[in-house]
N, C-alpha and C positions, 0 to 999 in steps of 0.2 A: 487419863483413859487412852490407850493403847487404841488406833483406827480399827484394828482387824477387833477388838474388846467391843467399838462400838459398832461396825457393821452386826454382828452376830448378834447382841443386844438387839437390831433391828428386824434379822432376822428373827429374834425371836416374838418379837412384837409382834412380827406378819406385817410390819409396815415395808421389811426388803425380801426378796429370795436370792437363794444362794442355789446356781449351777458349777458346779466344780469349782473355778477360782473365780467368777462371773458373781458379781451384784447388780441389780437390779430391781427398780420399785415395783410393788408387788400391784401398781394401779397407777397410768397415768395420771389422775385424778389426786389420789394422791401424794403424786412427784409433785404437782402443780402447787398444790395445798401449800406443802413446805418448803419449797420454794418463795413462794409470794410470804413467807412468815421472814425472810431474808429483807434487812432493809434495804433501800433501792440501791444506796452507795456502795454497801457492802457486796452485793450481787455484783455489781460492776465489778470490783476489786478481787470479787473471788473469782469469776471468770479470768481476767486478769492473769492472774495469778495461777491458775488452774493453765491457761494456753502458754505462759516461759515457762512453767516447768516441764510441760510435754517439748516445749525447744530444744531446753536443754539434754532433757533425754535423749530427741534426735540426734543433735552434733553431739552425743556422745558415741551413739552407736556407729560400729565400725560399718554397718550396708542401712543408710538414711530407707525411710520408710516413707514417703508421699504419703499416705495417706492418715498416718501420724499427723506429718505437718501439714495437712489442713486440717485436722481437728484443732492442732494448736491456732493456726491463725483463725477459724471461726471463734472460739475460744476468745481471742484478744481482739476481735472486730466487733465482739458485742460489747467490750468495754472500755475502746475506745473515741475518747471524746478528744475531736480532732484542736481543736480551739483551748485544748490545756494541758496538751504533749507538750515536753521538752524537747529540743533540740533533737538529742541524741536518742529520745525516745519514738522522735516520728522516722527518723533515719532509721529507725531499725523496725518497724511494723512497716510502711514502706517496704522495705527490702524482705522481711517476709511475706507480703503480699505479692510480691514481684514474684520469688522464689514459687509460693503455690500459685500462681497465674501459669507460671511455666508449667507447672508440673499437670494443673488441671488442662490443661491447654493438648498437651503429651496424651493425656487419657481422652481426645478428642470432647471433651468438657467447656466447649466452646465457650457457654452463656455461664460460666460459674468461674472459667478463669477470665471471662470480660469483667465479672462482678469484684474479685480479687485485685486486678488492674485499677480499677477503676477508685478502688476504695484507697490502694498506695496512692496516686495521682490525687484524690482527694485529702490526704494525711498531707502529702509534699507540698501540695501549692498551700498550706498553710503558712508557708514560709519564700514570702513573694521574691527571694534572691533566689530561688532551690537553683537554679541554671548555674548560678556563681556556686553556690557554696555547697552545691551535691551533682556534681555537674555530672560524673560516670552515669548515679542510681538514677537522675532523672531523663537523662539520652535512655538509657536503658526502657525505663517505664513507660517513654512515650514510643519507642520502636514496638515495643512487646504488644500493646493493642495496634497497631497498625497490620503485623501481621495476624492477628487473632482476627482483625476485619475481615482479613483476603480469606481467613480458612471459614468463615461463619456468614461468609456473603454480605456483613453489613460496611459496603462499602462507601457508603455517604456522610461515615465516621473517620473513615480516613484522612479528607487532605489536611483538617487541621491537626491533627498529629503530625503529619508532614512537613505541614509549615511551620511547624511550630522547632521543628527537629532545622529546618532548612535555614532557618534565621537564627538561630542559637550556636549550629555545628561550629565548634573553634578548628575542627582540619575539613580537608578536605575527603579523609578518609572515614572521618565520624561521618559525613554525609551520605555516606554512598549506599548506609540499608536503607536510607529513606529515599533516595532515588532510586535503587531499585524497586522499594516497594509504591514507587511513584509508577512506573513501568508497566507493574503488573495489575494496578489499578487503571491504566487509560486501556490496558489491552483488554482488560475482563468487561470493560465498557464497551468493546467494537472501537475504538481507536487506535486500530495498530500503527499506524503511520505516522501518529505522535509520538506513542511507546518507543520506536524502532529507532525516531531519532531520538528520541533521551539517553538510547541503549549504547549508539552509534557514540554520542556527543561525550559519555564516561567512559568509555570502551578508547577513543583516540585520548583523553587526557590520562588514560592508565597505560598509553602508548600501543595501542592495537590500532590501529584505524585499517580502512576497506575502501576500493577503486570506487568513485563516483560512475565509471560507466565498464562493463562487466560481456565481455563476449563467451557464448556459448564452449566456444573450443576451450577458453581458458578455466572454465569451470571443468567440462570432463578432465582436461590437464590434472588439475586441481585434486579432484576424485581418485585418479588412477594410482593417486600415493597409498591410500588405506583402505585399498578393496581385498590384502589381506590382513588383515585386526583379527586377530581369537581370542580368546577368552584369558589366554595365558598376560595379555595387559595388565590384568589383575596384580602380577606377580612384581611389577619394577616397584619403585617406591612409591611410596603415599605421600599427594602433593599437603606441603604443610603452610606455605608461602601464604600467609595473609590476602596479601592483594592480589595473589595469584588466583586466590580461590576465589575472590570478589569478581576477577575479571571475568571465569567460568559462570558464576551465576550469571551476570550480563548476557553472557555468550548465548548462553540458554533461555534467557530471555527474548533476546533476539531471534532467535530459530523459531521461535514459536511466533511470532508476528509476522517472519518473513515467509512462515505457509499461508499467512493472510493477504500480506502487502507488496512483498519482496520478494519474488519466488527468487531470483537469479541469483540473489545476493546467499541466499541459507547455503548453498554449499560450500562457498567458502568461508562462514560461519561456523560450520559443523567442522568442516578441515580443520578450523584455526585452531578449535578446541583437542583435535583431534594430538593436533603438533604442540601444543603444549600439556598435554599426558603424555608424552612422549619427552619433554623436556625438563618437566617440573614434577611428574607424577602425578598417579591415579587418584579420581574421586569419584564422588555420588554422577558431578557432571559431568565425567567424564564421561558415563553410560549413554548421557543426552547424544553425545557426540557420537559416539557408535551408531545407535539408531537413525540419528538425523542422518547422519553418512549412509546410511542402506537405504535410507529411504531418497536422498538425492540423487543415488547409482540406481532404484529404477527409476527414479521420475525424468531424471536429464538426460543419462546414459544409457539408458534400456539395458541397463546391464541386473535383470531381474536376480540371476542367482547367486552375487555377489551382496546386492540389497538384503536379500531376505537371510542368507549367510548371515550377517552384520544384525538383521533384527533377533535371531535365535540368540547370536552372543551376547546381545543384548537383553532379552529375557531370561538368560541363567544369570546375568550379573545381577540384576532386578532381583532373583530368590532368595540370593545369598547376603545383598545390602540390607542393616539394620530400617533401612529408609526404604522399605520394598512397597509398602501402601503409597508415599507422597511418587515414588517413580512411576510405580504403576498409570498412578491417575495424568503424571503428566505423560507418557510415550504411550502407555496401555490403546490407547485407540489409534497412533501411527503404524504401532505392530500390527495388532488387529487389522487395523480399517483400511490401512494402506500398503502393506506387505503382504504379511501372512495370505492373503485374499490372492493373491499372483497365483501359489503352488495351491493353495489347500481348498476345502470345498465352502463357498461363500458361506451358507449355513450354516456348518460347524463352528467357524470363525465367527460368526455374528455372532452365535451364542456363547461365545466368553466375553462378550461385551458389555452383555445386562444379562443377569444381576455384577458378576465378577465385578469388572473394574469399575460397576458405578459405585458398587459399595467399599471398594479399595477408596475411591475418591470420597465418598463422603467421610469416609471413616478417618483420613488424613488429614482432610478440612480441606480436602482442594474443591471447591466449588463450581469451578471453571471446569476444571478434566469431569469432574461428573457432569456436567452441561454436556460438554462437548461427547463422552461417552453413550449418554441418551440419545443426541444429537443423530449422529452415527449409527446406533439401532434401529431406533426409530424410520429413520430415512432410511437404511439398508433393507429393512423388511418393506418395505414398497417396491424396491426394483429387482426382490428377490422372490415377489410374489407370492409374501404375509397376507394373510385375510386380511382385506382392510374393513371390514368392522371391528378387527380386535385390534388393527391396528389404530383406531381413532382413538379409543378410548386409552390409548396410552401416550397420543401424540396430546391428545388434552391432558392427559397427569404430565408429562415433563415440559410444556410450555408453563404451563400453571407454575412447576418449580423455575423455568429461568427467567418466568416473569419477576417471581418473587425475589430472583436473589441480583436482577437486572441484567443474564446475561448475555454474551456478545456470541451465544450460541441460537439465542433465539428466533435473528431473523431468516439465517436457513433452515431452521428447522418449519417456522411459520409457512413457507416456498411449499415447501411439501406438506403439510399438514391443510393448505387450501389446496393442493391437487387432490388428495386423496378425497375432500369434505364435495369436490367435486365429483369424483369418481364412484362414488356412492350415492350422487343424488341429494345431498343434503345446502349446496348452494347450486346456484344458476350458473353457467357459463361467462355470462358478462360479471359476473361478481370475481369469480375467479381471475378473469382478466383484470378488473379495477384491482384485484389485491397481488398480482404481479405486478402492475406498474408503479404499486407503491412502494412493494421492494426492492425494485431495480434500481428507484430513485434513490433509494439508502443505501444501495450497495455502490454506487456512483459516488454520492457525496464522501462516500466513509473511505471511497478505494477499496472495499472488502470482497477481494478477487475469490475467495470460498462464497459470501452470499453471490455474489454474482454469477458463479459458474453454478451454482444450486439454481437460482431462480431458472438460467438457462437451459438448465438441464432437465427441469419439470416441465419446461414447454416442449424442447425436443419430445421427452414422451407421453406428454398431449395429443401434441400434432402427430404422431407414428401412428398411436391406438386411433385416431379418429380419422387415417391415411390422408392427411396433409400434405401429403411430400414434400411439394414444394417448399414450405413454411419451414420443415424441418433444418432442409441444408441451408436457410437462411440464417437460422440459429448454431447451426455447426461448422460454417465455412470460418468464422474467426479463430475456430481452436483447432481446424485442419492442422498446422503448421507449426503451436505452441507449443515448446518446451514447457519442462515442469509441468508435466500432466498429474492430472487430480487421479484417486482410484476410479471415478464414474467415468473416466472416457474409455475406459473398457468398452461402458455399454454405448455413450454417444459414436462410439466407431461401428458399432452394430448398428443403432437403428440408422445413421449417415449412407450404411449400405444397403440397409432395407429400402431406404426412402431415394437413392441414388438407381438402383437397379429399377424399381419401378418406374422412373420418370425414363430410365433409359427403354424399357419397352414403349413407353406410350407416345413419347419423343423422339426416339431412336437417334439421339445427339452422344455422341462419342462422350463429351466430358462426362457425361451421367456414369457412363461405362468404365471409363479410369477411375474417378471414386468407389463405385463398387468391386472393382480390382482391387484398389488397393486395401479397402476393409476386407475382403478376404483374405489379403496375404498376412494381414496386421492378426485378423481373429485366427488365422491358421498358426501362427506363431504363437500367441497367448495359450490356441489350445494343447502345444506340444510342454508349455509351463503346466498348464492342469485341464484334464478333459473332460473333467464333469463339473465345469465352469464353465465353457467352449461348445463343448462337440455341438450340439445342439444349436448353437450357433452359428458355426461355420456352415454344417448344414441345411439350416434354411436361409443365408445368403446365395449358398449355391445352388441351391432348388429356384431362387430368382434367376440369379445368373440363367442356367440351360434354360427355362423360362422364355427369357429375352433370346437367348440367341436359339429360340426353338429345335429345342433338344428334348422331347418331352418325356422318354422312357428315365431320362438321366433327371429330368425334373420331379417327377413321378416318386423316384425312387430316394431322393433327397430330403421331398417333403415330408417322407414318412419316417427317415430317418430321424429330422429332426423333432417329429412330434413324441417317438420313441423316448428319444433323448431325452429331452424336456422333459417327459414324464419320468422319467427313472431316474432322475436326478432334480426333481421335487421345482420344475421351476414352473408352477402353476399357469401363470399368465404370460410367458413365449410358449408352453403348447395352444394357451387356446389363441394366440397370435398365428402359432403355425397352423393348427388346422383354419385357423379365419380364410389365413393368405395361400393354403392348398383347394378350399373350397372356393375361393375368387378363382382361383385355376382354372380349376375344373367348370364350374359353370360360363367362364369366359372362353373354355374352347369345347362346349356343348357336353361335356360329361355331366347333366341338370340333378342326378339322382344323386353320385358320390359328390357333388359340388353340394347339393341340399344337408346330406351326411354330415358333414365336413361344418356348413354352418351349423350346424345344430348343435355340432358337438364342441364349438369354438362357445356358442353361448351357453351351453350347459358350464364352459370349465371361465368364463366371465364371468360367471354368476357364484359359482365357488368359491372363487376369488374375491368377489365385492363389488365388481364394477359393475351399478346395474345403472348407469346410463349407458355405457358401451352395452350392456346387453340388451336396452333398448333400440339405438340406434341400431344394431347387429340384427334383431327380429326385423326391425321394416325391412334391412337388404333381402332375410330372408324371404318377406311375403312379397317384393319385386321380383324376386328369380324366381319364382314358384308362379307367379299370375304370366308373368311377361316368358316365362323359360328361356330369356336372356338378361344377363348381371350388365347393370352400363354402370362402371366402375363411378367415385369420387368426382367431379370436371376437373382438379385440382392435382388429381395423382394420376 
């Protein structure tokens, strides 16, 4: 009896139906039935059998079908029994389990190609020499879940893979994916200082090494070789060199730690790679190199529009790589977060951050670039003046994911996730402070120069909104003078002027005066880069400034500029800073009516905003200047 004789037969029973070339039982029930009438051996053996012939059909066909082969290997993993393979029968389920781990792994199939993995590695150690006597398939199967860790965050599966790879490797070149993925597991933990020397330590044995001590001049030097790269890179050859290409993964490795640990060092990092696409030819990391380079020319060289130059060529190379999700997730928030934000309007940028590149990063299994993309958001919509009620409820969903996946994005994120829980009234002010000083102390022990400029940077605009001054340039005099600036010292250059002009009125000490000189000439340049990031800015520095040196038509007319600004370019909470700091004006030189005005309307656009402690503390100034019809400023500013 002919198969197609016996389907149709079934069909006609009504035990099958028949869709065009499609069989199918007409009742799971029963499928089940006749099934279980199979004896248990045979069922094994017919699955079996049923999954090598869908193999062989694969490797016959000239374009392989994924999802063929994993029908086949689920097929042969229900019927095999690991304790009664042959030899050459575990080498080969094995090696298609490896094959669909890949493949499922490719379709972002995390938890089905860890299953696949897992199930080769369980066939293979059936046979306690596999190191000797399968040595390629089993370096293979133990790197393959190592990286399936890094894409699916369970990183506490890792080091024994690792180690297990690191005591086994017979070169020193078999070694080198498990130390890089040694790398990227201390970095994803907040240990870049460890990662960076692992990166360093294969990077000099592959013959690259880097100056133990690093001056400023010799980096812009450094820089000034490829501040013209275009797009036409693309075109030399395509780097095929083995270990050339192992040295760019490092490289890039590196770069990404030294925004944490190392700032001095990433430029000539980013160079190095830069000079070997130029030498050996283009890759995936080469693109790393491009960006890192734009991003080092504005951070060290204030050379903003060669930077951001370099990050566009670097997002058209990003569209067109078959690997545009795993780039995405790693540069996607340097472009964004750290470039593009120079020329374009902070808002706009922030919004290709979430959803875009966190779903680019989840969907590639980078774990980490989505951490760090939420990261980013998150915190960006606080000093961009995001409701923060809606922003809590999202700063709770992405700690909640880097809790879970352990990562090294969480404790700046936490920095600002207690200002904000502040700012709203939902913890106390001394709590706020206990939970800064628990992350200063992590950001210290770890060297984590991002949490620590984060945590610094929540208190600067603590102490601003609550006119601290003083306290402010306590927190801003160490980054006065630092190369490699972060994107937020944008804004610490702002409030440094706010909080400096004020003390320069109340004080009348010249130093006060040269700081807020120079933040106006710093914000007056940024705003000639982009002016509705700026104007607004620049403006109510200068409305302090004539202020202080009692100019009042020219103060007057500043103030309202900037509250103009602000408003038209959607930056909620510096308008109702600048009406706070026009209506302090005004009632400090008897104007009591538009001085009353002015606070009201500062708390009306506080409260907009979220911040209903500042709009508590902001009503008592108001019922002082209304009973007393004189404002006696902060003692402190």
């Amino acid at each position: 009896l002919r198969v197609e004789d016996a389907l149709n037969l079934a069909v006609h029973e009504g035990i099958v139906e028949k869709a065009g070339s499609i069989y199918s039982f007409s009742h799971d029930k029963l499928k089940d039935a006749i099934y279980m009438l199979i004896p248990a051996q045979e069922r094994l053996k017919l699955h079996k059998s049923i999954g090598m012939r869908i193999v062989r059909f694969v490797n016959s066909e000239r374009e392989k079908t994924p999802s063929a082969l994993l029908l086949a290997v689920d097929q042969i993993n229900m019927s095999a029994n690991e304790s009664s393979l042959s030899p050459d029968e575990r080498s080969q389920i094995a090696q298609l389990n490896l094959t669909a781990g890949k493949h499922a792994a490719a379709a972002s199939s995390f938890e089905q190609a860890r299953e696949y993995i897992n199930k080769g590695l369980l066939i293979l150690r059936q046979d306690p020499s596999h190191w000797e006597s399968q040595y390629n398939l089993t370096l293979d199967l133990f790197e393959t879940p190592g990286r399936i860790s890094t894409m699916n965050g369970d990183i506490e599966a890792m080091p024994s893979f690792l180690e297990d790879i690191l005591l086994h490797a017979r070169t020193f070149e078999d070694s080198l994916t498990a130390s890089s993925l040694l790398a990227r597991l201390l970095a994803s933990t907040g240990k870049y200082d460890e990662a960076a020397t692992n990166c360093i330590s294969i990077l000099a044995t592959l013959g690259e090494e880097f100056p133990q001590s690093i001056s400023i001049d010799h980096v812009i030097e450094t820089l000034s070789a490829y501040t013209n790269v275009t797009k036409d890179i693309k075109q030399i050859s395509t780097m095929t060199d083995p270990l050339k290409l192992k040295v760019m993964e490092f490289l890039g490795q590196l770069c990404e730690c030294c925004i944490f640990c190392n700032t001095k060092l990433l430029p000539l990092v980013c160079c190095r790679m830069m000079r070997l696409t130029y030498q050996h030819g283009f890759s995936d990391k080469s693109i790393v190199g491009i960006v890192m380079t734009g991003y080092s020319l504005a951070s060290f060289a204030d050379n903003i529009e060669d930077g951001y130059r370099l990050a566009k060529v670097g997002e058209a190379l990003i569209d067109e790589s078959p690997g545009k999700h795993s780039l995405r997730a790693q540069l996607g928030h340097v472009i964004q977060g750290y470039l593009r934000v120079f020329k374009e309007p902070f808002q706009s940028v922030r919004a290709l951050i979430y959803p875009s590149l966190y779903n680019s990063a989840m969907l590639s299994g980078e774990i980490q670039g989505a951490c760090d993309s939420a990261r980013i958001w998150v915190i960006a919509g606080v000093y961009v003046g995001d409701n923060l009620s809606d922003l809590l409820r999202k700063f709770r969903q992405f700690t909640q994911l880097m809790a879970k996946y352990k990562s090294s994005a969480l404790h700046a994120t936490n920095s600002t996730y207690g200002l904000v829980n502040y700012l709203v009234g939902m913890i106390s002010r001394d709590d706020y402070i206990m939970r800064y000083k628990e992350l200063k102390a992590i950001a210290e022990n770890t060297n984590n120069g991002v949490v620590m400029f984060q945590v610094d940077m929540d208190q600067i605009f603590l102490h601003l909104f609550q006119r601290e001054y003083a306290t402010v340039l306590d927190f801003t005099e160490k980054y006065r003078s630092l190369k490699g600036k972060r994107i937020l010292d944008m804004l610490r250059v702002f409030f440094e002027g706010i909080a400096a002009l004020n003390l320069c009125r109340s004080t009348r000490e010249e130093k006060y005066r040269t700081i807020g000189h120079a933040a106006i000439d710093r914000m007056q340049w940024f705003a000639s880069l982009s002016h509705w990031n700026f104007d607004n800015k620049v403006s109510l520095l200068k409305a302090e400034l004539h202020y202080a040196d009692g100019n009042h038509a020219l103060a007057v007319s500043e103030y309202e500029a900037a509250i103009k600004s602000a408003y038209h370019n959607k930056f909620l909470h510096e308008e109702a800073l600048a009406c706070e700091l026009y209506g302090h004006y005004c009632t400090e030189n008897e104007m009591m009516d538009e001085g009353s005005k002015q606070l009201k309307k500062a708390c009306q656009k506080y409260h907009e905003w979220g911040a209903l402690t500042k709009v508590d503390s902001l009503r008592i100034t108001i019922d002082l200047a209304i009973q007393r019809r004189v404002f006696k400023p902060n003692s402190e500013s």
